[in-house]
Backbone bond lengths (Angstrom), bond angles and torsions (degrees), N, CA, C in turn:
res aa  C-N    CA-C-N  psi(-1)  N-CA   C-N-CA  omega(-1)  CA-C   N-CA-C  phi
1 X - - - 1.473 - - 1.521 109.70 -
2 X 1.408 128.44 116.69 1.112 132.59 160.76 1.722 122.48 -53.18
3 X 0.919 111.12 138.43 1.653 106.87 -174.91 1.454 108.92 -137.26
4 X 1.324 113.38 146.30 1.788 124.10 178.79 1.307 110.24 -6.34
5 X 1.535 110.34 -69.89 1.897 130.64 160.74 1.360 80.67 -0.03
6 X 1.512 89.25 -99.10 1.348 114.93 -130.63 2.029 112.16 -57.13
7 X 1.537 94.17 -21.69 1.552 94.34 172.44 1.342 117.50 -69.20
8 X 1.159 114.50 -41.38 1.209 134.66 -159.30 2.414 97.71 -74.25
9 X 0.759 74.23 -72.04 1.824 89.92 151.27 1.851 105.03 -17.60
10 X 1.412 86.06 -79.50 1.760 93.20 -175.02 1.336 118.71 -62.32
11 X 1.392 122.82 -42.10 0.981 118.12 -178.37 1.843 125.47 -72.97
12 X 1.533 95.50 -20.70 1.823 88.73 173.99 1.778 102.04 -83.97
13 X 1.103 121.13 -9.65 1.714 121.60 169.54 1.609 91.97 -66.98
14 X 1.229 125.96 -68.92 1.435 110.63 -150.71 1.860 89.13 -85.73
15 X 0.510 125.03 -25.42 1.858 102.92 173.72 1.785 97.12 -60.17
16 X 1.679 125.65 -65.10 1.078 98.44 167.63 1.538 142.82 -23.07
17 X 1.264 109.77 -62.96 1.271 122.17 -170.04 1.323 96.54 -58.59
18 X 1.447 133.61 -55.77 1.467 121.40 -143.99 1.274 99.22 -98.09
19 X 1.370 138.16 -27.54 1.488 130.89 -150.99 1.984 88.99 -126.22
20 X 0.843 150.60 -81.82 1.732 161.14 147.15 1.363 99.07 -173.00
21 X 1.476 95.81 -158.23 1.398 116.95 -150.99 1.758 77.37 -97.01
22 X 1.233 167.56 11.67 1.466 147.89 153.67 1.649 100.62 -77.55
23 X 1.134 120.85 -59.87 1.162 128.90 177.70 1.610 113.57 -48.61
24 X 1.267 122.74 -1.40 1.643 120.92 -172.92 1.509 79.43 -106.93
25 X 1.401 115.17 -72.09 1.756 114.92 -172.85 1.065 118.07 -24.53
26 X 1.480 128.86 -60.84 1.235 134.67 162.28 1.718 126.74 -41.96
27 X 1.472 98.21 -34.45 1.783 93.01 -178.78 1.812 97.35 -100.16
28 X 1.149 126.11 -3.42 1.732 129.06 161.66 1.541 98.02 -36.18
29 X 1.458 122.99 -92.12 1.478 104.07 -171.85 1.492 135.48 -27.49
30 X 1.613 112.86 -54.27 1.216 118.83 175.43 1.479 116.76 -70.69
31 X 1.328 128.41 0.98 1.457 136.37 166.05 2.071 101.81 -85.91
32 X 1.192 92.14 -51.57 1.921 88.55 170.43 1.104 114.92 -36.32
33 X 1.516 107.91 -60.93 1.397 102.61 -159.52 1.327 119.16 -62.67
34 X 1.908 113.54 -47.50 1.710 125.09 -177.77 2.077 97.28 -54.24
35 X 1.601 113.12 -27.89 1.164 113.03 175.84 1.546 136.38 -63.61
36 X 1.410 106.91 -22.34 1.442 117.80 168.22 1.640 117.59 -99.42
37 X 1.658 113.23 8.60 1.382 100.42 157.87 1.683 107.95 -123.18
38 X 1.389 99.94 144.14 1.551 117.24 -172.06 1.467 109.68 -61.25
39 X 1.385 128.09 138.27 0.862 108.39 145.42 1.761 152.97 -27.39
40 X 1.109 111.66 -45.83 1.479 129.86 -154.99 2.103 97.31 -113.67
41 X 0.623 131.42 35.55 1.498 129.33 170.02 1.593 113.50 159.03
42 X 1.282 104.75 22.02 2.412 100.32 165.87 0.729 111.47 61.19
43 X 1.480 133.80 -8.63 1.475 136.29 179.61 1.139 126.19 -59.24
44 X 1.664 158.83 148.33 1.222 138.26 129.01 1.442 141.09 -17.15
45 X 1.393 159.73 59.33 0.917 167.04 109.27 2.309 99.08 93.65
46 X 1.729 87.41 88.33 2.033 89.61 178.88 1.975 81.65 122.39
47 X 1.180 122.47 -37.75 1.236 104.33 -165.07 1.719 111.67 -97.67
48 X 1.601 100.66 152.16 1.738 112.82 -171.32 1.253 121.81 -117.88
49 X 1.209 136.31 174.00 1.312 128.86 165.23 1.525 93.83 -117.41
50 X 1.657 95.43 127.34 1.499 106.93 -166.92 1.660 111.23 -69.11
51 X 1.152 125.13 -19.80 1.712 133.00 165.05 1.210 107.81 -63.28
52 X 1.651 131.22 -8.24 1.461 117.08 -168.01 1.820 83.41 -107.03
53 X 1.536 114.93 -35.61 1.483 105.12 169.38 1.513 133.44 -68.79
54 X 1.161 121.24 -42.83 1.426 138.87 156.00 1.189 119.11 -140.23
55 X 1.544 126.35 121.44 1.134 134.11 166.83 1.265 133.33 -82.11
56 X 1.153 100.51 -17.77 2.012 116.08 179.48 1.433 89.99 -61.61
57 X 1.934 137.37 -37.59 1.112 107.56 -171.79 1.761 137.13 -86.46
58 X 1.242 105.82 126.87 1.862 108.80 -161.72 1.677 99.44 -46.20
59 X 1.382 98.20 151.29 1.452 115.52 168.32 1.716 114.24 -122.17
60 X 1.008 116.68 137.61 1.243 117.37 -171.87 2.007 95.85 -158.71
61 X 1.741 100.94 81.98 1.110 83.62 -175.87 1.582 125.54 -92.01
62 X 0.594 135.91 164.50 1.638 119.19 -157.02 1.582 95.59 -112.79
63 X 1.484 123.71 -66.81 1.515 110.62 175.83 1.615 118.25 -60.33
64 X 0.727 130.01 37.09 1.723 126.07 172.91 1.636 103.56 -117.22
65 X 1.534 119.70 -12.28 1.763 121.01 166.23 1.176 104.54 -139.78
66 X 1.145 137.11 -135.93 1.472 121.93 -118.31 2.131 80.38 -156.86
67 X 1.588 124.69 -1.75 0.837 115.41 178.21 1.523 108.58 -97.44
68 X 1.629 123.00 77.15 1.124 141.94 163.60 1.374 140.52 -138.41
69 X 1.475 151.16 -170.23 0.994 170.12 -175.31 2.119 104.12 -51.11
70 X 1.524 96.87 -51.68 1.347 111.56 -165.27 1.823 111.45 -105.69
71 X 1.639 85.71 -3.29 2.153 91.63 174.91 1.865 105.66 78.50
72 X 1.051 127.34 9.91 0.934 137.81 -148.49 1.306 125.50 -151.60
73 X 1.670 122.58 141.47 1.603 110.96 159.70 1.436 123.86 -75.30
74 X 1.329 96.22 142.67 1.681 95.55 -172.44 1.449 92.97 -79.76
75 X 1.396 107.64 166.24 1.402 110.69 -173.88 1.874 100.63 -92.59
76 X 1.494 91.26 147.77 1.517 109.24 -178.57 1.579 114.35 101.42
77 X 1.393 97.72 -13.75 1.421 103.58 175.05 1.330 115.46 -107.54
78 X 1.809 105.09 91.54 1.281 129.58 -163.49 2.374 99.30 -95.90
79 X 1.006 94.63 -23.90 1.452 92.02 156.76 1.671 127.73 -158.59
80 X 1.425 138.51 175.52 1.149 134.06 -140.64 1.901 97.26 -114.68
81 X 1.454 96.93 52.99 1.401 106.76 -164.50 2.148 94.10 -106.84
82 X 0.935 115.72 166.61 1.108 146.65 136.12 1.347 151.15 -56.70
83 X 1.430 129.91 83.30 1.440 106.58 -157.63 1.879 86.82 -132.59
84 X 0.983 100.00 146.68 1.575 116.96 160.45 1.440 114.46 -165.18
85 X 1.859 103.15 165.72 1.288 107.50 162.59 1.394 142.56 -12.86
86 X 1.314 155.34 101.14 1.423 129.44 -156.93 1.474 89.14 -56.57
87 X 1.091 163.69 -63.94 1.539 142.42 -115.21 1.521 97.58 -114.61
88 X 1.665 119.59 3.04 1.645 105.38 150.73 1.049 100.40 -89.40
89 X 1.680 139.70 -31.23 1.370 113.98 -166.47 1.369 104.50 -87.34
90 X 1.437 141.63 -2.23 1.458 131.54 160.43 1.866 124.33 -76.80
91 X 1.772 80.99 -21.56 1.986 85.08 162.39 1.499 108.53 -76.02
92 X 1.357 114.64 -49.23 1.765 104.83 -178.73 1.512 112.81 -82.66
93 X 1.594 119.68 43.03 1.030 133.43 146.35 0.960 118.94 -104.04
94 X 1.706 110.96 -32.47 1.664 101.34 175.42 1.875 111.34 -86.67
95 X 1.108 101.52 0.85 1.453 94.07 -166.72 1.641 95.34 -89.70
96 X 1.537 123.88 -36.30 1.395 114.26 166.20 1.408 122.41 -57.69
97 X 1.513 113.26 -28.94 1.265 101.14 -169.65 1.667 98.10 -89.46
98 X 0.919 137.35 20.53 1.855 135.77 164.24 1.301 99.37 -102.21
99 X 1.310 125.19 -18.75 1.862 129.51 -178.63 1.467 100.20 -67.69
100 X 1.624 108.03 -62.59 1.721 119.47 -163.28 1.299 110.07 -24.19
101 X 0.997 120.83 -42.72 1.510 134.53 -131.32 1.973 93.73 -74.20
102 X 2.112 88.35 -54.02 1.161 91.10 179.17 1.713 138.58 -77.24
103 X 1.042 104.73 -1.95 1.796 125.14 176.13 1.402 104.56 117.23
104 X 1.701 114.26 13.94 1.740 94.71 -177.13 1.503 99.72 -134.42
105 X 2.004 93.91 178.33 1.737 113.38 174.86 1.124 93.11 -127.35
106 X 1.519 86.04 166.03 2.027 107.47 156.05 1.078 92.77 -77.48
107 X 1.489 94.37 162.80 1.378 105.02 143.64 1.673 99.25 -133.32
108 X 1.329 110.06 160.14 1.496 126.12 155.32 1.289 142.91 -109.23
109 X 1.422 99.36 127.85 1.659 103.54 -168.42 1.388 107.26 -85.23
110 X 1.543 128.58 -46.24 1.332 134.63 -168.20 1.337 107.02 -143.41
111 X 1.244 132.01 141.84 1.841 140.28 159.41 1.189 102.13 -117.00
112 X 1.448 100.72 -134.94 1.572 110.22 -175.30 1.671 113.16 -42.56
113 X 1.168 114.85 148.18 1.733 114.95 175.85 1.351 115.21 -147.48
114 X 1.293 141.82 124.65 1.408 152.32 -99.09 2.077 77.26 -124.77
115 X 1.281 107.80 122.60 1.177 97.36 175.02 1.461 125.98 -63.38
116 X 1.397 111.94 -5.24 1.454 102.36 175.34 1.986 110.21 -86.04
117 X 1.378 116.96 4.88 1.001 126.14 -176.24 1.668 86.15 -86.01
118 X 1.532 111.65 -65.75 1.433 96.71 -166.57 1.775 123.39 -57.40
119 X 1.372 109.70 -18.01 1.299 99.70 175.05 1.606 113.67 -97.98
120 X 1.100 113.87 26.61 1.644 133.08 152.66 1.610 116.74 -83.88
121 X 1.541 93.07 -47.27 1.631 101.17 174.80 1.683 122.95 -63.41
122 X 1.371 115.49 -9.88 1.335 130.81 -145.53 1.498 85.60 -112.24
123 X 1.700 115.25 -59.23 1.392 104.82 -177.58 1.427 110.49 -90.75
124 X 1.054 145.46 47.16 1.255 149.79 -146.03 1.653 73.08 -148.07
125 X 1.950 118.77 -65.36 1.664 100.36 -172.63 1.673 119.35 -61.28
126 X 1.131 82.50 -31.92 1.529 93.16 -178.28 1.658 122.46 -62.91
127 X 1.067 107.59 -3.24 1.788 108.44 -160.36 2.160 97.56 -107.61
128 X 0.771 116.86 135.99 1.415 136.10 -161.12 2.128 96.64 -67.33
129 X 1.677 92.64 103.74 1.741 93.23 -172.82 1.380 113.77 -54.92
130 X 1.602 108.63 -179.47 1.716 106.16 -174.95 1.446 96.53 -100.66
131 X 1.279 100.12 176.10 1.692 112.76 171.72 1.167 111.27 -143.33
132 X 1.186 119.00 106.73 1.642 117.41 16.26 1.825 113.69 -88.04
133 X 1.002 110.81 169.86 1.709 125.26 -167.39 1.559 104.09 -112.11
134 X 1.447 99.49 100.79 2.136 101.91 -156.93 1.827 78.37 -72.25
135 X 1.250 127.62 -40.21 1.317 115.38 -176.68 1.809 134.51 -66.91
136 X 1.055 96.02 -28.95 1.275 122.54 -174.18 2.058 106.77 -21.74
137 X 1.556 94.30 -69.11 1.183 110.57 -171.62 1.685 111.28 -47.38
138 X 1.355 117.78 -54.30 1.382 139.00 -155.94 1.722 95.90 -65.05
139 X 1.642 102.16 -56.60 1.554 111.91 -165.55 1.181 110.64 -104.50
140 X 0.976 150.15 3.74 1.400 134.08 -175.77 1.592 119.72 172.94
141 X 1.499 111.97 62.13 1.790 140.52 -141.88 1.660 89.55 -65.53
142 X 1.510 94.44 -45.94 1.756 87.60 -146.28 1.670 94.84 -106.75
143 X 1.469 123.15 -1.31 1.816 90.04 -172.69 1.819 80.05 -136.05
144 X 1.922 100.74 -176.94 1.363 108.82 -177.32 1.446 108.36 -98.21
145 X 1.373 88.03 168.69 2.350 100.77 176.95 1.486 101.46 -41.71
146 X 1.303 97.68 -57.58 1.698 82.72 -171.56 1.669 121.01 -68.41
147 X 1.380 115.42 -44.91 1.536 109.85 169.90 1.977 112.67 -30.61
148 X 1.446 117.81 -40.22 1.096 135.45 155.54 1.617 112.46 -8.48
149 X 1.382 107.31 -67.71 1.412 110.08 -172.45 2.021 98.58 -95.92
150 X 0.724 84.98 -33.71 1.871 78.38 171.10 0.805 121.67 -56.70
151 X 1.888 142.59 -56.79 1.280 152.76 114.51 1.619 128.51 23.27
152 X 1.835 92.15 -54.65 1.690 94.30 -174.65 1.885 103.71 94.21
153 X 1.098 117.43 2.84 1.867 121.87 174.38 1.574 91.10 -62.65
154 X 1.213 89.60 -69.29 1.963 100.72 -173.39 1.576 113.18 -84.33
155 X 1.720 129.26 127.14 1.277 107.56 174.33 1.704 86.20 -127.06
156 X 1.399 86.77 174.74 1.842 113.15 151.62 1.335 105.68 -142.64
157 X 1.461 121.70 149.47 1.562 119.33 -20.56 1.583 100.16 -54.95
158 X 1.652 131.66 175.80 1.644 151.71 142.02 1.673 101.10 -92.70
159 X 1.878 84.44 140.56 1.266 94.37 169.76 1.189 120.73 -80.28
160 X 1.374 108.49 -13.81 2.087 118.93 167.93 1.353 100.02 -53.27
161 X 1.308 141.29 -18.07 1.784 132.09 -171.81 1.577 103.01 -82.79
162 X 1.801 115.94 -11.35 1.260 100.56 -165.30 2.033 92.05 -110.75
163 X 1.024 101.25 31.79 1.776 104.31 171.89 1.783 105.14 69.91
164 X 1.975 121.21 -13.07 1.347 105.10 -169.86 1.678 94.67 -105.64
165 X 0.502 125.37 6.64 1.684 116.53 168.94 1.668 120.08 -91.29
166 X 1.438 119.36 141.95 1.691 138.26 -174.22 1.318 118.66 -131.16
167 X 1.138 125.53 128.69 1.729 132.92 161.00 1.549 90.08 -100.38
168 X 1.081 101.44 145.51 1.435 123.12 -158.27 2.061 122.85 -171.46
169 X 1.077 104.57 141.19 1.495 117.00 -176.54 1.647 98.84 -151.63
170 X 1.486 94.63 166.44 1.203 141.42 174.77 1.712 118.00 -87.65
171 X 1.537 135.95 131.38 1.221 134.30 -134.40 1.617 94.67 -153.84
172 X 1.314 159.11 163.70 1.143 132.31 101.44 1.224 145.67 -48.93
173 X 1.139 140.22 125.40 1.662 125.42 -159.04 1.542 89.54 -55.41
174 X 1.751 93.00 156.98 1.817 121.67 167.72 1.629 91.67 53.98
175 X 0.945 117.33 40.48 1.846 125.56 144.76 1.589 110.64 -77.36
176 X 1.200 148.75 137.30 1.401 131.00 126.14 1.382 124.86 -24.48
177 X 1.135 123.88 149.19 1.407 124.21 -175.82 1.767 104.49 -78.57
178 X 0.962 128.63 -45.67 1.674 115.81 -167.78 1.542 106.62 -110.09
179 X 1.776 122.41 5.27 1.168 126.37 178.47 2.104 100.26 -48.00
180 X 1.557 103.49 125.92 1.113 105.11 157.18 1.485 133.12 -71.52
181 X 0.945 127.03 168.58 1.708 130.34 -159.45 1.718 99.25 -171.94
182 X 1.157 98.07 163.56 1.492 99.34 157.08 1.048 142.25 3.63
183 X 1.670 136.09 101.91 1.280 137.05 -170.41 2.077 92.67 -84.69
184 X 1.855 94.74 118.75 1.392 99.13 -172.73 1.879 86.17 -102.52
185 X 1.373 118.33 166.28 1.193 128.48 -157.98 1.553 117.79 156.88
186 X 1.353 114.90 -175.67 1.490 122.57 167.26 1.500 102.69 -162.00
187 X 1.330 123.64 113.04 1.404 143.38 152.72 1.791 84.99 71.52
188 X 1.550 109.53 56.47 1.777 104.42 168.38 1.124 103.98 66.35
189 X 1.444 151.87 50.57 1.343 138.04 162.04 1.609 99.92 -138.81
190 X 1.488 102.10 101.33 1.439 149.00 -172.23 1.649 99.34 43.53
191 X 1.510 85.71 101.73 1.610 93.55 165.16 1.892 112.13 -108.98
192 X 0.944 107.91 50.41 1.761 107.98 -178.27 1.459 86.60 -64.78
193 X 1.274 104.47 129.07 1.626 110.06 162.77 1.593 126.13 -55.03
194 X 1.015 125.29 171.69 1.334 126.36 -163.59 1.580 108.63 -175.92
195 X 1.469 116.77 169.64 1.434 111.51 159.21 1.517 96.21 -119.99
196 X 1.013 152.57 45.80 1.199 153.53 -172.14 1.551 103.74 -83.65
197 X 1.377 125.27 174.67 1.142 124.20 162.23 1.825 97.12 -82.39
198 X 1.282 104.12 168.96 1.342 115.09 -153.04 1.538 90.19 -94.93
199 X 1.248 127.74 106.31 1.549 149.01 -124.91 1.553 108.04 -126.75
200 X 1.700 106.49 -21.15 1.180 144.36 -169.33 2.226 119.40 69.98
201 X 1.486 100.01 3.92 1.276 83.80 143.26 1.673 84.56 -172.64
202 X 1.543 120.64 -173.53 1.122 143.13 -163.40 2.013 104.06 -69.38
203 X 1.496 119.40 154.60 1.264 130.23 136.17 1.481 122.14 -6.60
204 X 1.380 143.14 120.11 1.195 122.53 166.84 1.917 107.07 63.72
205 X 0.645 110.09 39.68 1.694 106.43 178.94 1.911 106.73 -112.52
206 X 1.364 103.28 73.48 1.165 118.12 171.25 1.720 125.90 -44.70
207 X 1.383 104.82 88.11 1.655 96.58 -141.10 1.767 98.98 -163.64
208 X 1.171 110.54 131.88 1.726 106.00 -179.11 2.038 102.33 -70.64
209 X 1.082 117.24 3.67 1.583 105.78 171.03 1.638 87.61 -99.61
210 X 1.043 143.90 2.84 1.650 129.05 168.02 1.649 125.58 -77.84
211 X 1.585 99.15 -14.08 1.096 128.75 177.61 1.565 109.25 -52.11
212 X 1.540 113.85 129.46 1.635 103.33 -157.09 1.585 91.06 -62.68
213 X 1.201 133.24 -71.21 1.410 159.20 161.22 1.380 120.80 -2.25
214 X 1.668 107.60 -51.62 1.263 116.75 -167.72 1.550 118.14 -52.70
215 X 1.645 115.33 129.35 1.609 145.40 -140.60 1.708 82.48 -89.70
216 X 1.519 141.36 -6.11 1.211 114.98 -170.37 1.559 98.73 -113.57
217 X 1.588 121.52 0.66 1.551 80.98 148.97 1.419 151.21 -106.06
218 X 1.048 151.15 -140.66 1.706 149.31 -165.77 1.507 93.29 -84.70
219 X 1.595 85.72 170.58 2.165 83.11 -176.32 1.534 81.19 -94.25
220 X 1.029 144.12 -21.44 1.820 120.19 177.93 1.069 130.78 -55.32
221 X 1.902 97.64 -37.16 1.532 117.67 -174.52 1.495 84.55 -87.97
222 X 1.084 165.86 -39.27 1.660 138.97 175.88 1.360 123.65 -74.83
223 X 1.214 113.87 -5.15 1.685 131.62 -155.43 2.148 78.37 -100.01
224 X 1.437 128.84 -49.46 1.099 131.42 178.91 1.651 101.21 -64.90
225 X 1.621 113.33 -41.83 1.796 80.34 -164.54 1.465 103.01 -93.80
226 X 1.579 134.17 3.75 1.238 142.72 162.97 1.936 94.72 -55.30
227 X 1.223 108.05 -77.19 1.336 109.56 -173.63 1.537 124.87 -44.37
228 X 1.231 114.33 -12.10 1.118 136.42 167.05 1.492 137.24 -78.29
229 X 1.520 102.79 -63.80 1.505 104.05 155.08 1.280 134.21 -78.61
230 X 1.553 124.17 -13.25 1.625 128.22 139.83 1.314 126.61 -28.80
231 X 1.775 103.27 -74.49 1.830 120.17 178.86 2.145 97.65 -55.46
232 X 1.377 101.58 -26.22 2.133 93.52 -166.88 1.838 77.05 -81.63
233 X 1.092 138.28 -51.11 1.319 132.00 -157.54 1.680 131.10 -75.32
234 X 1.306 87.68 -15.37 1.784 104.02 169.54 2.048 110.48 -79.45
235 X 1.572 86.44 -12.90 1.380 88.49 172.91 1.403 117.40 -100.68
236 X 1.312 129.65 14.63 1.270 126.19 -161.03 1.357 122.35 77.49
237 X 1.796 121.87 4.63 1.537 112.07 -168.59 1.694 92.98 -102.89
238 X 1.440 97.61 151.43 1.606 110.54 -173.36 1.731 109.86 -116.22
239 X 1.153 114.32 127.75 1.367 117.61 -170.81 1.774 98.10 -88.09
240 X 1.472 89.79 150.98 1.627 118.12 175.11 1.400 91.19 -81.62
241 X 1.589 126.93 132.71 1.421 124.20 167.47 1.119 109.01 -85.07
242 X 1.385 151.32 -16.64 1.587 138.57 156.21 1.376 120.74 -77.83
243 X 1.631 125.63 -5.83 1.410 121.05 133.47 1.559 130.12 -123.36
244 X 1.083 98.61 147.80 1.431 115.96 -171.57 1.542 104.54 -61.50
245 X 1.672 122.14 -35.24 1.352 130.27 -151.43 1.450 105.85 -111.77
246 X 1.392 115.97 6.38 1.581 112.68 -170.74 1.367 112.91 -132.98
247 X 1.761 112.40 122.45 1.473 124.36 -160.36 1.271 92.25 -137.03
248 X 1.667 108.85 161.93 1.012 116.54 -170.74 1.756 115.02 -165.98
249 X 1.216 115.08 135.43 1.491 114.68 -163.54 1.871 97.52 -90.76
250 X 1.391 109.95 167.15 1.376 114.46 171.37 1.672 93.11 -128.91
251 X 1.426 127.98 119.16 1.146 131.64 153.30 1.907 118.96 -135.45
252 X 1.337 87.52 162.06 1.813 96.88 -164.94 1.037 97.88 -66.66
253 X 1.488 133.50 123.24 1.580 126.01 146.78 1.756 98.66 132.24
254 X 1.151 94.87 -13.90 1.687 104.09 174.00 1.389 115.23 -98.15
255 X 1.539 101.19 93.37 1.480 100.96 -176.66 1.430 128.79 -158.26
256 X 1.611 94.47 23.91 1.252 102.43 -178.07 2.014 102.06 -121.20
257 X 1.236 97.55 134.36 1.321 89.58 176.25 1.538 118.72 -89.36
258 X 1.173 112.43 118.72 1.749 121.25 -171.26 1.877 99.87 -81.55
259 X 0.780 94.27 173.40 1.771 144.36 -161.30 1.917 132.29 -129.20
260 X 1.755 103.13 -12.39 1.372 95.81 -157.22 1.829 88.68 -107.68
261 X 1.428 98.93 131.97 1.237 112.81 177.62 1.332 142.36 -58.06
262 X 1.514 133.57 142.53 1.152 118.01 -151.60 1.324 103.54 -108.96
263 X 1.432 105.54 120.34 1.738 132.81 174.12 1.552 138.00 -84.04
264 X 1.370 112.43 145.11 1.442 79.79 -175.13 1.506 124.09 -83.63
265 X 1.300 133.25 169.97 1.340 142.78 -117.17 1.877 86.62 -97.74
266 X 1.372 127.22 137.31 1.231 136.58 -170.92 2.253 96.89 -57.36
267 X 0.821 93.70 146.37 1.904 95.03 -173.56 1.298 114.50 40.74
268 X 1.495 117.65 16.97 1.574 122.37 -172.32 1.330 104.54 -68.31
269 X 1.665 122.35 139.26 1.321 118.72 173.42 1.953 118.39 -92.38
């Protein structure tokens, strides 16, 4: 099988040969670029679509429709795919396969995220809410948009731009991925439905009970996000302590935050 490489290979030989070595310099840039996408999935060059690595794990992406924070698709999220680093999506392969055992999946809400999404999220806090605020309740009960970025809920830059960051939950295996279940919560503070294990409050629930730690919820609902950031932590993933649902790998060479939008998957159904 011939591969990008190898085209790419042949073709700066015969531009050499036929035209010289000015004529290669000049086509060097436009060889970079065809050079940082893979052959076999459109991707940038290190990055995967996590359904081509494991599919058992649910997707439920939340910025690709309108079931989010802002009512809306974030921009760049041209489909409801999955993309990360190959070597986060081969850790949240091993972290499902230590789940199986016990009757459950992840699921995923968000991976990679197109930095022009995050600076949507940024002016999105920044922009003066409506009244009434259909979101208000679900995402963010007790403080305002702007506390948002004061807080640390909302940042710029996201480590989702560098392919190692995950929003992530807990599922029973052979669930549907966005089947609702149980509004998890305490006294109405963000009950967006979910099928999640009962986590003690919703996805995105910008909220001091989101706090992995925080002493006010149930021992079931901590006994779930214990089991959670253990199985993410045997893999090297490190939890955000003001969310329960957001992990994130540290590796060398990952350090640029990208921009290129997420598509759907080449023959993807």
């Amino acid at each position: 099988m011939v591969t990008a490489r190898d085209w790419l290979i042949l073709i700066a030989m015969r531009i050499r040969s036929d035209l010289g070595l000015a004529a290669l310099s000049l086509a060097l840039p436009c060889m970079a670029v065809l050079a940082s996408v893979q052959a076999g999935n459109g991707l940038p060059q290190g990055f995967v679509y996590l359904r081509d690595v494991d599919p058992s794990i649910a997707q439920d992406m939340r910025y690709a429709g309108p079931d989010n924070f802002m009512g809306r698709a974030a921009p760049g999220y041209e489909a409801g795919e999955c993309v990360l680093a190959d070597q986060a999506a081969q850790a949240l392969k091993r972290v499902q396969r230590a789940l199986k055992p016990q009757g459950l999946s992840l699921k995923v809400y968000d991976c990679y995220r197109p930095a022009r999404a995050v600076r949507a999220f940024v002016d999105w806090a920044r922009s003066p809410a409506p009244n009434p605020d259909p979101g208000k309740a679900a995402y963010y009960p007790q403080v305002t948009k702007p506390e948002l970025l004061a807080q640390e809920y909302i940042a710029a830059p996201s480590g989702h731009s560098l392919g190692l960051a995950v929003d992530l939950t807990i599922i029973r295996a052979g669930e549907a991925a966005s089947a609702p279940a149980a509004e998890p919560g305490v006294a109405g503070r963000c009950t967006a439905p979910d099928n999640s294990v009962d986590m003690g409050t919703g996805f995105d629930c910008f909220d001091a009970l989101s706090h992995t730690a925080n002493p006010e919820i149930g021992d079931a609902q901590h006994r779930w996000r214990t089991i959670l950031v253990e199985a993410m932590a045997a893999q090297g993933f490190q939890n955000y302590p003001k969310e329960w649902w957001h992990f994130s790998l540290s590796l060398p060479g990952y350090d640029t935050h990208r921009d290129f939008p997420v598509l759907p998957r080449p023959d993807g159904e």
